[in-house]
C-alpha positions in Angstrom: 10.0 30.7 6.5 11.8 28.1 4.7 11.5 24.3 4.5 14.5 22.0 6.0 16.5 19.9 3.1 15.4 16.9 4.7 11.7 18.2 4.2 12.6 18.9 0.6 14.5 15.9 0.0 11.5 13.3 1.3 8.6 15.3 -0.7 10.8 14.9 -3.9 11.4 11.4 -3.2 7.6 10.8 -2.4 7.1 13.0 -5.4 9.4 10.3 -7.4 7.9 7.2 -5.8 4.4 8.2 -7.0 5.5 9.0 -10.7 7.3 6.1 -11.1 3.8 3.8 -9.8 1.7 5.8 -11.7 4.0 5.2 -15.0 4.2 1.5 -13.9 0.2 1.1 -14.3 -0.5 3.6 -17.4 3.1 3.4 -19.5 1.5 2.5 -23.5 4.4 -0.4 -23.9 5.5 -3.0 -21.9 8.9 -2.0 -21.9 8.4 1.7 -20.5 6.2 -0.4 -17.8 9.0 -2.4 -16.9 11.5 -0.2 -16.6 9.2 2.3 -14.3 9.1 -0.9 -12.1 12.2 -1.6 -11.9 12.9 1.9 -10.4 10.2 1.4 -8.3 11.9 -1.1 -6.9 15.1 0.5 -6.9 13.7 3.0 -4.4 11.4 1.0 -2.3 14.5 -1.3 -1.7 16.7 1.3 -0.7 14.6 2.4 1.6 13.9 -1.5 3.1 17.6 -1.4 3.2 18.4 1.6 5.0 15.5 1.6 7.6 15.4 4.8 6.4 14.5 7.8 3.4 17.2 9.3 1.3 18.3 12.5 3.1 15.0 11.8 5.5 14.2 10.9 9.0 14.7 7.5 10.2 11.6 5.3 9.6 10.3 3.2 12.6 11.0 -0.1 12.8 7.8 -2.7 11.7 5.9 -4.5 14.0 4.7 -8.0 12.9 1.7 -9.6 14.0 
């Protein structure tokens, strides 16, 4: 049986999400911290921005209180 793309393409970007927080709280200089968040945000914002995952499903829209 094989995986769709689209289930490929959101476990990498998980996958990439996750790295990039995990080097953000453990990089050993300040600069390799910084630069891990600022891809962080690079990805988080694109998916803000698009409402929805690279190559994934579309995300639902938020509910505020």
């Amino acid at each position: 049986m094989r995986d769709s793309p689209v289930t490929l393409a959101a476990l990498l970007y998980a996958a990439t999400v996750s790295a990039a927080a995990f080097t953000a709280l453990i990089a050993p200089t300040a600069g390799r911290r910084r630069a891990a968040r600022d891809v962080l945000t690079i990805l988080v914002r694109r998916t803000e921005t698009t409402g929805r995952e690279p190559n994934g499903p579309e995300l639902p829209p938020e509910t505020g209180p």
